[in-house]
N, C-alpha and C positions, 0 to 999 in steps of 0.2 A: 302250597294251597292254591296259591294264584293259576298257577300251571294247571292244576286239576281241573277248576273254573273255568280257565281258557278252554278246557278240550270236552266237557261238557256241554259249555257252550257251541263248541263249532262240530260237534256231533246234532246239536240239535239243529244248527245252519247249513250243514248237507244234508239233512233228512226232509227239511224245507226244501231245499234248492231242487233235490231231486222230484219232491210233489208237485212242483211249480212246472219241470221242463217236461216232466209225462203228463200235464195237464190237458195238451192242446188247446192253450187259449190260443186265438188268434193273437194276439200281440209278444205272447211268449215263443209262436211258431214265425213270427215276421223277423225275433229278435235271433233266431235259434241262425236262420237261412242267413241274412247278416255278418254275424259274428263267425258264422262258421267258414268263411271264403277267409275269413284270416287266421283266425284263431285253429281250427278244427273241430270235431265234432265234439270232443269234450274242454275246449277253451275253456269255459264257464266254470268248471269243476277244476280245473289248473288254476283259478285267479280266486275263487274261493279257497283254496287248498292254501294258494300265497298269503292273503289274508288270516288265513287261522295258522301259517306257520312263523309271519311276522308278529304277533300277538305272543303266542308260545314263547317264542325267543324274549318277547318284553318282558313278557311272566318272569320266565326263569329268570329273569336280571333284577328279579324283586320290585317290579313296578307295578302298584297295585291303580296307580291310573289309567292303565292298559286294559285292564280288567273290564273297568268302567266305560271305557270308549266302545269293549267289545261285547261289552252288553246291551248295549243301546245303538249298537249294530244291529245285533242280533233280535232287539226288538222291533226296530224297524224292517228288517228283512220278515219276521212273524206279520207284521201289518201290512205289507203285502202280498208273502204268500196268501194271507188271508182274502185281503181284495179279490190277487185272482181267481184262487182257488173255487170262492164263492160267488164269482163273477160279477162282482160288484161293478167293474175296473171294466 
C-alpha cells in the first residue's frame, strides 16, 4: 500500500515539475541555464526521479514514515508550483 502512495505521489511531483519548467518563469528559466552546464538538460527530472525512487525503496521496506516525509514533500513542491505557476513568486 505504502508503495502505491509513493508512486502516486511522485506521478503527481512530475506532472508538477514538468508545468513548472515549461512555465517560462524567469527564475525557473535562470534555474534551467544554471543547472544545465552541470547536470544537463534533463538534471532536474533525474534528481526528482532519485527522489521518488529512494522513497519507493523505503515503501517497499515497509516504512510508513517515508510516506509521510513524501507527502509533505509533495505538498511543498504543490506550493510552489503553485507560486509560480500563478506568478505570485
Amino acid at each position: 500500500m505504502y508503495l502505491i502512495a509513493c508512486f502516486l505521489l511522485g506521478i503527481a511531483n512530475f506532472a508538477m515539475h514538468k508545468a513548472v519548467v515549461e512555465s517560462g518563469h524567469p527564475f525557473v528559466e535562470d534555474t534551467k541555464l544554471y543547472f544545465g552546464k552541470h547536470f544537463g538538460r534533463n538534471g532536474s527530472y533525474f534528481l526528482e526521479f532519485g527522489i521518488l525512487l529512494g522513497a519507493m525503496l523505503f515503501a517497499h521496506s515497509g516504512s510508513a514514515m517515508i510516506l509521510g516525509f513524501y507527502a509533505v514533500y509533495t505538498a511543498f513542491n504543490a506550493v510552489a508550483a503553485w507560486l509560480l505557476l500563478s506568478r505570485r513568486m
